[in-house]
N, C-alpha and C positions, 0 to 999 in steps of 0.2 A: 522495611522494604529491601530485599534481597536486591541488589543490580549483578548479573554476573555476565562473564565474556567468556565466550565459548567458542574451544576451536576444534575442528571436526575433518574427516577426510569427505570430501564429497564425490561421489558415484558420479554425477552429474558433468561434472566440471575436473573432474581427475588432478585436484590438489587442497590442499587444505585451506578452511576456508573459515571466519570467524566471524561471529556476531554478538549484540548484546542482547541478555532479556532480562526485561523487568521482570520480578517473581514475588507475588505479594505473601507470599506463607511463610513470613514473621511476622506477619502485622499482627501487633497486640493490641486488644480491643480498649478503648477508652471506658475507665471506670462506670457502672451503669449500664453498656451499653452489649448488646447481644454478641455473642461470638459463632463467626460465618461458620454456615454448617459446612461439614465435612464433605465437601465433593468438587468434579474438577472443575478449574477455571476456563471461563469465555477467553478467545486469545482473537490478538490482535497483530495480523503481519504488516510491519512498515516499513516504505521502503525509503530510502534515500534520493536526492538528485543529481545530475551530473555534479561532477567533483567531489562527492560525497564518499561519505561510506558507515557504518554501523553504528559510529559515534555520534551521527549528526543529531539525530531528536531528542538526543539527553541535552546534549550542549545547547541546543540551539530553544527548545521549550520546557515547558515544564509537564512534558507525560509522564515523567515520572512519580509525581505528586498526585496527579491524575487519575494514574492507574490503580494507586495504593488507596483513593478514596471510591474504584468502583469495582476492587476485587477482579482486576485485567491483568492478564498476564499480556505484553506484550513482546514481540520477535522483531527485532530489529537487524536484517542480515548485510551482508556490502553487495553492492551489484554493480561494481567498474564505473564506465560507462556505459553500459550494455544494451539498455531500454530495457533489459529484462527479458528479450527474447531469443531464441534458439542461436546459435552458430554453430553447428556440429562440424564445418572442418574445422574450427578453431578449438573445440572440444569446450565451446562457452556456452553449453546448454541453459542458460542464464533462468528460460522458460519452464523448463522442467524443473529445473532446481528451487525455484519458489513456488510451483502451482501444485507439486508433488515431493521433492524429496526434501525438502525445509519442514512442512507440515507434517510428515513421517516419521519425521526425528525426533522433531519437538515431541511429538507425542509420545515415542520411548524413553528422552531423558525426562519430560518433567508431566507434572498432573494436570493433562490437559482434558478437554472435553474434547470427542470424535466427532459429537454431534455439529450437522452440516449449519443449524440456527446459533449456532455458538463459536463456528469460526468466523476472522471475517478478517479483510485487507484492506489497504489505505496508502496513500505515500501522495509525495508531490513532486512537480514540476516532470520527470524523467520517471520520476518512481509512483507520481500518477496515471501515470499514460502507463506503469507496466500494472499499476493495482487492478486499472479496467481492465487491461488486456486480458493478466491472468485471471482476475478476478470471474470473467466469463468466458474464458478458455475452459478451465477448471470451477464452470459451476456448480458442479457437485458436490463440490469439496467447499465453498465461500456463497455465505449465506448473503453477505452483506460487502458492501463494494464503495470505498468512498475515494475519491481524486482529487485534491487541494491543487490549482494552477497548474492542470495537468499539462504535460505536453504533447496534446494531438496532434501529432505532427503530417499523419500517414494522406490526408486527403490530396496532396501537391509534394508528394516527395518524388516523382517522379520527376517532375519540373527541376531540380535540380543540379545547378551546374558547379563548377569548382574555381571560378572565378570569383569568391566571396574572398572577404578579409579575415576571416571568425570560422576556424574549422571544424566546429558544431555546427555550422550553416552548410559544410559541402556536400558536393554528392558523396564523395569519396568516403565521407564518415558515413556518409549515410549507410553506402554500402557494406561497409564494415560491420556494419551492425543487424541490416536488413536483409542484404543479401541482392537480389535480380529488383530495382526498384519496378520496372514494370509491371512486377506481377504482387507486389504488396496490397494493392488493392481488394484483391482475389483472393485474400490468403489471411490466415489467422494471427496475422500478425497487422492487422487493420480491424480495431473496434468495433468497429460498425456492422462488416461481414462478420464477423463474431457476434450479435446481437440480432443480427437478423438471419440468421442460420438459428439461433435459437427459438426464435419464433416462429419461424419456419417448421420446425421439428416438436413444437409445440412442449418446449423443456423449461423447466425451470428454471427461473432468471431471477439472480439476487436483487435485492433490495440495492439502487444505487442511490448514491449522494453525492455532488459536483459542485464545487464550491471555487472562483477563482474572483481576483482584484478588477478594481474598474476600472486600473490605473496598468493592466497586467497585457503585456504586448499577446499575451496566448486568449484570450476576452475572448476574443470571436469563433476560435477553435471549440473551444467549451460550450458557447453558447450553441454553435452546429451541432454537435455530437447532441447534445441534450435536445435538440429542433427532431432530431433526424430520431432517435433513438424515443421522442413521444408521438410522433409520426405513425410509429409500428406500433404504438399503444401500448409501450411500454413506460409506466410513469416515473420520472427522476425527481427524487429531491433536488435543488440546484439554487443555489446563491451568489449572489453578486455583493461583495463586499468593498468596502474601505481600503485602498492599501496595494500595492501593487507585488512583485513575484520577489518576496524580501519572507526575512523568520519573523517581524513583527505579524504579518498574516499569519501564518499558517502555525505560529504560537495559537491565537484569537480560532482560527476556525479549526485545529484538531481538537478543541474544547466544545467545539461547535459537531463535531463527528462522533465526539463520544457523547455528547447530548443523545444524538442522532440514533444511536445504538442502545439496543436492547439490553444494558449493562443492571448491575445490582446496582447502582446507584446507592453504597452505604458509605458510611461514616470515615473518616479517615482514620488511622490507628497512632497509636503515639508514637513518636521520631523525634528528632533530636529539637527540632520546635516546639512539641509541648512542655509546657512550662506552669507554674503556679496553676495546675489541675486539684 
């Protein structure tokens, strides 16, 4: 299993910008057992959450094991604090940068599939709330759409004042991030109007999965979006688990998303664990 870190000038974001990707084309097949034909790999964009950055789903779970037992290549980029969406006077096109020039590249350095049923997104807490967002921002490009304890923040952000103790809570971040909170609502940078604009226009809408703790203060965000979102008859996979907005979750349920996903589901290849084969 190749792990490599990549760093790159982005268009997007007007600096250099690095990520890691899993890339399973050493995996050498276990004695007996068939070797993967020759074509590109289904890829996987994940995003990180606040405080985070590119490092987190190696360190924190085991995708990388994961990956190499279902032939995924996965993209792991850094995205600030940003939510993942636009700021163009700050030149933090965060939204572009994952929904289109992430996916662009990838596909010029390494062997990926173009095909729209073979990409697909994911992330938690911050970086699930930007997996939906872009994930159906750019449905053309993301087949498949999954959110681990996303943070749907966007239904009451408006309501925000800066009198909190916790400046992930104020408005002032909010703004930073969002921009005119009054008009989020109304704008693509709200899931929801993003999904129902979709259905509206009668477009293809990825396959989604939504998976958050029963113990997890965002529970009830998740559970709306998913109310709101079968509403318009659009149907969600969605699970309520054990465990609250912590890596032993979303260890457990990104095992539970690549279930969930259309993957080769083959064999794992040999690595430094096999042993008396």
């Amino acid at each position: 299993m190749a792990l490599i870190q990549a760093n790159f000038m982005s268009k997007t974001l007007f600096r250099n910008v690095t990520m890691n990707v899993i890339l399973p084309v050493d995996k050498i097949a276990l004695p007996g057992r068939a070797v993967r034909e020759n074509k590109p790999y289904k890829t996987l964009y994940l995003l990180h959450g606040v405080f985070g950055n590119y490092t987190d789903w190696v360190s924190g779970t085991n995708i990388q094991r994961w990956a190499e037992k279902n032939d995924l290549v996965v993209v792991m980029p850094s995205g600030d604090n940003s939510f993942y969406v636009d700021n163009t006077e700050a030149q933090n096109n965060y939204g572009e940068f994952i929904g289109k020039e992430l996916v662009e590249i990838t596909r010029k350095m390494f062997p990926l599939s173009h095909k729209r049923e073979d990409t697909y997104i994911a992330g938690l807490s911050m970086g699930g709330y930007g997996a939906i967002r872009n994930g159906l921002k750019y449905s053309d490009t993301f087949g498949y759409v999954a959110g681990l304890s996303s943070a749907l923040i966007t239904d009451n952000i408006n309501k925000r004042t800066n009198d909190v103790g916790f400046f992930l809570e104020s408005r002032r971040f909010a703004e930073a991030c969002f921009g005119d909170l009054s008009k989020v609502a109304e704008s693509d940078k709200n899931p929801k109007w993003l999904i129902k604009k979709l259905v509206e226009e009668k477009s293809d809408i990825p396959q989604i999965y939504i998976a958050c703790g029963d113990k997890d203060n965002l529970l009830q965000e998740n559970i709306g979006f998913k109310e709101y979102t079968e509403n318009l008859g659009v149907k969600v996979t969605f699970e309520v688990g054990s465990g609250g907005h912590d890596w032993d979750f979303w260890n457990r349920y990104i095992a539970r998303v690549l279930e969930w996903l259309p993957l080769e589901n083959s064999d794992s290849g040999i690595n430094s664990g096999n042993v008396g084969i």
